[in-house]
C-alpha positions in Angstrom: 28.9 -61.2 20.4 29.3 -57.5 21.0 26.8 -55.9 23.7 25.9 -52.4 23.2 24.7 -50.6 26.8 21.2 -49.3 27.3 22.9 -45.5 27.5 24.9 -46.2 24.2 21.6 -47.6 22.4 19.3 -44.9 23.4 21.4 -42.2 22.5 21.9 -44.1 18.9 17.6 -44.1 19.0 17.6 -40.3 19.8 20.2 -39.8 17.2 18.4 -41.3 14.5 15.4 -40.1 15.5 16.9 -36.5 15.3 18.3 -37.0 11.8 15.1 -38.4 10.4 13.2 -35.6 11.3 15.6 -32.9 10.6 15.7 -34.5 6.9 12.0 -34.5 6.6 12.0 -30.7 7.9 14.1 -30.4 4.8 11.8 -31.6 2.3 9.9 -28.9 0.6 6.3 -29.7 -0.4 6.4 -30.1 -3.8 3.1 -28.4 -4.4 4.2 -25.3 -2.5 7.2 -25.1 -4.1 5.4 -25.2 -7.7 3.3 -22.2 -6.4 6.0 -19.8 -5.4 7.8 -20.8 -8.7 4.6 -19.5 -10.7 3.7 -16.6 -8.2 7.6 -15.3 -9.1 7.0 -15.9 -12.2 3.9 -13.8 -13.0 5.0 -11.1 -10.7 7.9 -10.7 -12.8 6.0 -11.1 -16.2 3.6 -7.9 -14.4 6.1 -5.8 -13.1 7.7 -5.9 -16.8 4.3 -5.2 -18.6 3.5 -2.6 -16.0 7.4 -0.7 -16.4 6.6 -0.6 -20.5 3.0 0.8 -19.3 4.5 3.8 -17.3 6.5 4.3 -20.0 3.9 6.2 -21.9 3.2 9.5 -21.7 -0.2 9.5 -21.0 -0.4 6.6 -17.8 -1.4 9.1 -15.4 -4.9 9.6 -16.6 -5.3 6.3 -17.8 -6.0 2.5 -16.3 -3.6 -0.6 -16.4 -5.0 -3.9 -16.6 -3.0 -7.2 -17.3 -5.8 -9.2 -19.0 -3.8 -12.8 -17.8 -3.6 -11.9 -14.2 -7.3 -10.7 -13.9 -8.6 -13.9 -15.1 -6.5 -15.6 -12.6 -8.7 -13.0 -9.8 -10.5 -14.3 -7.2 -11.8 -12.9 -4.5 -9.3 -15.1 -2.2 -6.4 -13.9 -3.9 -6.8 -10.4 -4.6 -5.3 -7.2 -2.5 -5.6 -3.6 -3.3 -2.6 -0.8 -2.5 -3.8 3.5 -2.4 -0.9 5.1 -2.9 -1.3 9.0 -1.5 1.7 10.3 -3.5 0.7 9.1 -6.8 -3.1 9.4 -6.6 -3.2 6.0 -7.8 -4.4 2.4 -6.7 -3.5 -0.7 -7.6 -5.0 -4.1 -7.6 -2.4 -7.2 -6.9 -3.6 -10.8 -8.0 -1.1 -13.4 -6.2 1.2 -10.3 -5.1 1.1 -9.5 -8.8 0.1 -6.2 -10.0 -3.0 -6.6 -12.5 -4.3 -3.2 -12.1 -3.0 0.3 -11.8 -5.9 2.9 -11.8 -6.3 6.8 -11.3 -7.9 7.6 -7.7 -8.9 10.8 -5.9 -7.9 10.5 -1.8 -8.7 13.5 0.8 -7.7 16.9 0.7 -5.8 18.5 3.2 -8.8 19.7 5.3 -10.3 16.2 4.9 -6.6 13.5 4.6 -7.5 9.9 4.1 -6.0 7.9 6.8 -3.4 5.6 6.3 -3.0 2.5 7.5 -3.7 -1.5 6.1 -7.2 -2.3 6.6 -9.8 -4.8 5.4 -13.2 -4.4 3.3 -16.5 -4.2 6.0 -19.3 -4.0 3.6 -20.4 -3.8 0.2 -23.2 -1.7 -0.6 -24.2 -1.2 -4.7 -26.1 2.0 -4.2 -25.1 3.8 -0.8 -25.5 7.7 -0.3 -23.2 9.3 2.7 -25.0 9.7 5.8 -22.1 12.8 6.5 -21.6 15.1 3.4 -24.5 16.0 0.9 -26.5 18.6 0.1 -29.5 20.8 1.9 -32.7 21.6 -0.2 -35.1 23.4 0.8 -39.0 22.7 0.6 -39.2 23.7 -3.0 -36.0 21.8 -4.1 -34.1 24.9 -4.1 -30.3 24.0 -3.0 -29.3 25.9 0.1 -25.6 24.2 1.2 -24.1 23.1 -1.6 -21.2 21.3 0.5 -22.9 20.3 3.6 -21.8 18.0 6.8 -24.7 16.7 8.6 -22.5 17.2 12.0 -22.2 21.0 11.5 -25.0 22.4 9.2 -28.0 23.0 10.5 -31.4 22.0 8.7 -33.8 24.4 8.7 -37.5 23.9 9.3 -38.5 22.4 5.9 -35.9 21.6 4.4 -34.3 18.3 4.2 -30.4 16.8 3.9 -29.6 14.5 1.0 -26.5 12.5 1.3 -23.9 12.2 -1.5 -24.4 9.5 -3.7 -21.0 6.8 -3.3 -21.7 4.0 -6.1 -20.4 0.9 -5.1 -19.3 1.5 -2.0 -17.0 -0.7 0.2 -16.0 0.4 3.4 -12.7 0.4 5.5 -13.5 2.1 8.7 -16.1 2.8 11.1 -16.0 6.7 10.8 -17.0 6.5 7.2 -13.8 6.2 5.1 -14.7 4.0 1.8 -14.2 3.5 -1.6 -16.4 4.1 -4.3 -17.6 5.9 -7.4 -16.8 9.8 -7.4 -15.1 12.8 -9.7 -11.4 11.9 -10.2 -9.5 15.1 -11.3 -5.9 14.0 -10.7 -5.3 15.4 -7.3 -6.2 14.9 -3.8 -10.2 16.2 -3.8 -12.2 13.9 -1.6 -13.5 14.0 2.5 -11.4 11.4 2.8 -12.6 8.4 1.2 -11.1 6.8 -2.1 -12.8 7.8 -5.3 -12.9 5.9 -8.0 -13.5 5.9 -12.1 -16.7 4.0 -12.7 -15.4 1.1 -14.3 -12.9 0.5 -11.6 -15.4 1.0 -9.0 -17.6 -1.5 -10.9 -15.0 -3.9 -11.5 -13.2 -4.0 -8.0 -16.6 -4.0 -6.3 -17.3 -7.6 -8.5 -13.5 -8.7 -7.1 -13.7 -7.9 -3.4 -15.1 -9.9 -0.8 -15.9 -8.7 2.6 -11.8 -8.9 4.4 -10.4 -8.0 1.4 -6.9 -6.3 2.4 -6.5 -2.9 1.6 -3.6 -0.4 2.4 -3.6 3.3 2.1 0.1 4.8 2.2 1.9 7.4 1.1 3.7 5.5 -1.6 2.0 2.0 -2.1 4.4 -1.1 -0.9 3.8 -2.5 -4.4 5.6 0.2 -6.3 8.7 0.5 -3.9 10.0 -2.3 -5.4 13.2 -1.5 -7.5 11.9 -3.1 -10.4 8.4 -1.0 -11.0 10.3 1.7 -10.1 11.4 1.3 -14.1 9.6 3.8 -16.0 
């Protein structure tokens, strides 16, 4: 009868041992691997709906939505994109782009920061505790465009901050988005203005750490196949 050595037999173990695991490490999660499939596969089915959308002539002052995609939205899934260049945001459902929407980011005096950041609150009726307005006793408007850190109130008056409809925030010095005029160009002090019915919408959508980046050109539309229009 053949004897095999301790050595021998314990590098046999360790052998089998290693190939064992290094075949399980292969095994993909079935489960997993049906996600991706169907996250690929809507992202494509988007990215083709949204090229045909940019297609038309009039996309720059109107708003995209892929009906399918927002009924797959929840707030655990969702991520919104500002891009600067375009004045235009977009809402991504599973990395797949179910909204593109007009927007209105700072001017020069006033740029909106960029940067990825997260939603910090949620606040349905919120009025700016920086820029507003200065009446006087009689209701009389003295500064149309005022900041609270620089104007002056006089004896009698009183500042009233700007109303910002369904405001979420992104950064402790007052950067936000909400409900504002939108006039196809940069024109805020630096927070993100939205159309009503987005601001309405995305406000339902988000939950407090909802990711949202502000760049010059949005990650989502870098991609060569949106660039398609």
């Amino acid at each position: 009868m053949k004897t095999i050595s301790l050595g021998r037999f314990s590098g046999l173990l360790l052998s089998a041992f290693a190939l064992t695991f290094s075949s399980c490490a292969l095994m993909e999660d079935p489960a997993q691997k049906k996600v991706s499939r169907e996250d690929a596969a809507l992202q494509a089915s988007a990215r083709t709906e949204h090229s045909i959308y940019r297609s038309l002539g009039a996309w720059k002052r109107s708003t995209y939505r892929n009906k399918a995609l927002l009924e797959k939205a929840t707030p655990e899934n969702i991520a919104i994109e500002i891009s600067i260049k375009e004045q235009r945001g977009y809402l991504l459902v599973r990395g797949a782009l179910a909204m593109d929407f007009p927007v209105a980011t700072g001017k020069k005096s006033h740029p909106t920061p960029t940067g990825s950041y997260t939603v910090r609150a949620k606040e349905k009726d919120y009025h700016s505790n920086l820029y507003g307005k200065i009446f006087d006793a009689t209701g009389l408007v003295l500064v149309e465009d005022a900041d609270s850190r620089v104007d002056k109130v006089p004896e009698g008056a009183s500042f009233v901050g700007a109303s910002m409809p369904y405001w979420m925030r992104l950064t402790d010095t007052g950067v936000g988005l909400h409900v504002g005029y939108v006039p196809g160009h940069a024109a805020s002090h630096g927070c993100v203005r939205l159309k009503d019915d987005t601001a309405k919408q995305l406000f339902e959508l988000v939950k407090i750490g909802t990711p949202v980046t502000i760049a010059y050109e949005a990650p989502v539309m870098a991609e060569p196949v949106s660039k398609k229009r």
